[in-house]
N, C-alpha and C positions, 0 to 999 in steps of 0.2 A: 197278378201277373208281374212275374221280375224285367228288371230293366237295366240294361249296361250303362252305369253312368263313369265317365273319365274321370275315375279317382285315382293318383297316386298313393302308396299303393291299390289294385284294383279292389273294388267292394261291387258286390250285386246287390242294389236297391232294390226293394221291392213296396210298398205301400207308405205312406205317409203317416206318422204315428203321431204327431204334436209339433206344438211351434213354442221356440223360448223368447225370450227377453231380446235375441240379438239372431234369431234364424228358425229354420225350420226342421225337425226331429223324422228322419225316414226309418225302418226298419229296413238292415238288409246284414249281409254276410259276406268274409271274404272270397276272392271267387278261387273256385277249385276247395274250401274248405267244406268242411259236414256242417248237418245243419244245425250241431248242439255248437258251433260256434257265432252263434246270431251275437248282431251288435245293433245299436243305434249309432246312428250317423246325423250329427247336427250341420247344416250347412250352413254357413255365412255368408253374406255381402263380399263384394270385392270389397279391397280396403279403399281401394278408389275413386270405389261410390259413397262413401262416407266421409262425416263429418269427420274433424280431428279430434274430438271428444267421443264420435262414439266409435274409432277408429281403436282407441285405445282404450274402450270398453271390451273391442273385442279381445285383444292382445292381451288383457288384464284376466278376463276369461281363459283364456289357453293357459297361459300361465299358473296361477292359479291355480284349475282344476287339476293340471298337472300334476300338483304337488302333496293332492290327498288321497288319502288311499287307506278307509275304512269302511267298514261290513252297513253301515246305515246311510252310506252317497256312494251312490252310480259313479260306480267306475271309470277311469280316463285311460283309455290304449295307447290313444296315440292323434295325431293332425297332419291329414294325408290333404291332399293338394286335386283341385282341377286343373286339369290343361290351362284353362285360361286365367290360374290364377288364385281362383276360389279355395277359400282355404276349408276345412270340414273336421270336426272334432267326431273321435272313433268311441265310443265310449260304451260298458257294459248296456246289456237292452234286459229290462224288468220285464217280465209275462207276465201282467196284471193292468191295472187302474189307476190311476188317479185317486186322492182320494175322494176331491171334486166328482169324478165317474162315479166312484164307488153310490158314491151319497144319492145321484142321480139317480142310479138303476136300482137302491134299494127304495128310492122317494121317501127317505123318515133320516131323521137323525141317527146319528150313531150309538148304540149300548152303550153305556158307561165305562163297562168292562174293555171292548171294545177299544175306545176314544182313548183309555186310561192305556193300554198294552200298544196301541201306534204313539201315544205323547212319550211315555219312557222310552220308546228307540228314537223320537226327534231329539231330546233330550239328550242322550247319548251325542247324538251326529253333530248337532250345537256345540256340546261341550268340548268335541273335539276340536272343533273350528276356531274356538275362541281361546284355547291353550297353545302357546307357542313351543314350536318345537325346534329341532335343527336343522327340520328341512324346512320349515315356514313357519310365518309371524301369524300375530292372530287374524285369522280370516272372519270379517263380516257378510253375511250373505246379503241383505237385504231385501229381498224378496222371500221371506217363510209365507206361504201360503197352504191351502188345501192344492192347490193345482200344480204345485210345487212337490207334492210328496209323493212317492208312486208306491204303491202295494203290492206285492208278492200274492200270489194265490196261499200261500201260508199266512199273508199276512206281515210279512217284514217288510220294513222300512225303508226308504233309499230315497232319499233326500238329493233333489237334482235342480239345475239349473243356473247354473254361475255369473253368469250374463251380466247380473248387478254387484257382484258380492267383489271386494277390495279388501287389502289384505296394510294390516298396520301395527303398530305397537300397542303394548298393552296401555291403558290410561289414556291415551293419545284421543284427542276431540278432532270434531270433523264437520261441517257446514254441507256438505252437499246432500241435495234432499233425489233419492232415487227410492225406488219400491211402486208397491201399489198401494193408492190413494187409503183404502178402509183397511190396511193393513199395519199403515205406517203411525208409526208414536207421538204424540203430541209434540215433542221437542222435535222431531223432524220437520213436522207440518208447521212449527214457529220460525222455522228458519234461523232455531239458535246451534250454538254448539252441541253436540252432545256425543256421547258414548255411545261407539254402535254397536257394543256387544247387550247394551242396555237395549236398546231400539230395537234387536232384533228377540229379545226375553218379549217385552211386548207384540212382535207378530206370535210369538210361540204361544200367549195368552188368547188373542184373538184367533189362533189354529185349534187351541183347545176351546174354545165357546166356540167355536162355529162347527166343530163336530157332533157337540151333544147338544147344541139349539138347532141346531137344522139352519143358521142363517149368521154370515158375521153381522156382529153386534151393533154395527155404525148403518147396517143397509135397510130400506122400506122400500115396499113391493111401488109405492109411488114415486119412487126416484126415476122408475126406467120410462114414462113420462116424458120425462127434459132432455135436454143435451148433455153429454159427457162431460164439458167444463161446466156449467150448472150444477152436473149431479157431483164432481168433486167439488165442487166447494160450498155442497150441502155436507156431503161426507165429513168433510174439513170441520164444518163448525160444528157440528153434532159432538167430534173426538175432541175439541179444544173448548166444548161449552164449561163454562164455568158459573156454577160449581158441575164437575161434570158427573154424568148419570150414566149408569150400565145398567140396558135393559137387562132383568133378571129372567132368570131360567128357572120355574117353580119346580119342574119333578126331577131336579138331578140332585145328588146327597148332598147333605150341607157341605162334607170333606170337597168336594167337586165343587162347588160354588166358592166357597170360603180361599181353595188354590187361586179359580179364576180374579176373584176381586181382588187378590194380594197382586197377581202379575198385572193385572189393566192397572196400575195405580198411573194415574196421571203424573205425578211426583217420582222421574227415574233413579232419583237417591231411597227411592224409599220401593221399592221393587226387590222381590228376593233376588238374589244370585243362583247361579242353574244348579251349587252344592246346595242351598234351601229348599230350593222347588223340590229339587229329587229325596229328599229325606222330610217331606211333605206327608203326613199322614194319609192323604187320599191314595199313595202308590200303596200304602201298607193295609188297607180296610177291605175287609170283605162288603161284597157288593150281594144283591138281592138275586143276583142270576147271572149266570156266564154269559162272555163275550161271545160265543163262536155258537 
């Protein structure tokens, strides 16, 4: 059932579709418009109500997402306003899943085929983020996740949620530790310096093993168990044990394992660049059976 909510300009919400990093994701459309003009509508906090840090997470976010505008991330319209303030990002709306959903409602890991044709459009959407251009600096996402990428009923790509992602110079190191806990890079979770276009190769690592294992590689069914800061700072020591260990995945092709263990490298200098990943043998090999 739709519902009038006081947007400038006017939008008709209708259902609740997902929550990001920094609000909450409605489905709706402008009003008086047809309904091949459907959008997502992300709501935020008054800035009010927030702290000054994460006040200018949001700002960082608008901004930001504004500024991209490629075939494999969700679209940015525009930032229409509530009456009392609330600010709300207008943005392309994907007809599909997660690929979090995805995974759920098939309950198996993903085909190889499959995992291999959504990583080469992340791959794409990364590489554009992290090449500066005239309209913007390199942008770090930091949050790549499965719950982060949304699927097309075709199956294309659209890489969402900006919430965490900061935008900087090429080479330029960074100390602040943002993302989620079994996602993030060993050098984040050290609390040292490091390169976030590196840090963010490594969630692209753990989005490609947790496709075709069925499970990210840091998680056990006994963590859920304990409590949240407990279960992150199992997470934490498991990703920074040294010497460290990557559960193995036995039925995926060696080309597919051999990618995965080059990208988890604990050592960010020694981690390919997104031009080696993509000219990785694994995008080039025939596979045992199609994705689809």
């Amino acid at each position: 059932m739709s519902f009038y909510f006081p947007l400038f300009p006017v939008y008709v919400l209708e259902h609740k579709i997902g929550s990001g990093a920094q609000g909450e994701v409605y489905f709706g459309f402008k009003d008086g418009a047809c309904a091949r003009n459907r959008v997502a509508v992300k709501l935020l906090p008054h800035p009010s109500c927030l702290s000054r840090s994460t006040s200018q997470l949001q700002q960082r976010e608008m901004q930001i997402h504004s500024k991209l505008s490629h075939p494999n991330i969700v679209q940015f319209f525009e930032v229409a306003m509530t009456l009392d303030g609330k600010p709300a990002i207008v943005m392309e709306h994907v007809s599909g899943f997660t690929i979090t959903r995805y995974m759920e409602l098939c309950n198996a890991p993903l085909a190889e085929g499959l995992a291999r044709h959504i990583f080469k459009q992340v791959m794409c959407a990364v590489e554009y983020l992290h090449t500066p251009t005239a309209g913007k600096g390199v942008v770090i996402h930091r949050d790549i996740k499965l719950a982060n990428i949304l699927l097309s009923h075709n199956f294309e790509v659209k890489l969402c949620d900006f919430g965490l992602a900061m935008e900087t110079s090429a080479g330029m190191l960074t100390h602040s530790r943002a993302g989620t806990t079994l996602c993030m890079a060993p050098e984040v979770l050290s609390h040292r310096a490091y390169d976030g276009t590196k840090a963010d190769i490594w969630s692209c690592g753990v989005l490609l093993y947790a496709m075709v294992a069925g499970k990210i590689p840091f998680w056990d069914p006994q963590d859920e168990s304990i409590g949240l800061d407990e279960r992150k700072l199992r997470w934490t020591n498991r990703i920074l044990r040294k010497p460290f260990v990557l559960p193995q995945i036995h039925w995926v092709s060696p080309l597919c394992w051999d990618l995965i263990t080059k990208i988890l490298n604990p050592n960010p200098d020694a981690r390919p660049s997104l031009c080696e990943i993509q000219q990785h043998p694994f995008f080039y090999s025939r596979l045992r059976c199609d994705w689809f």
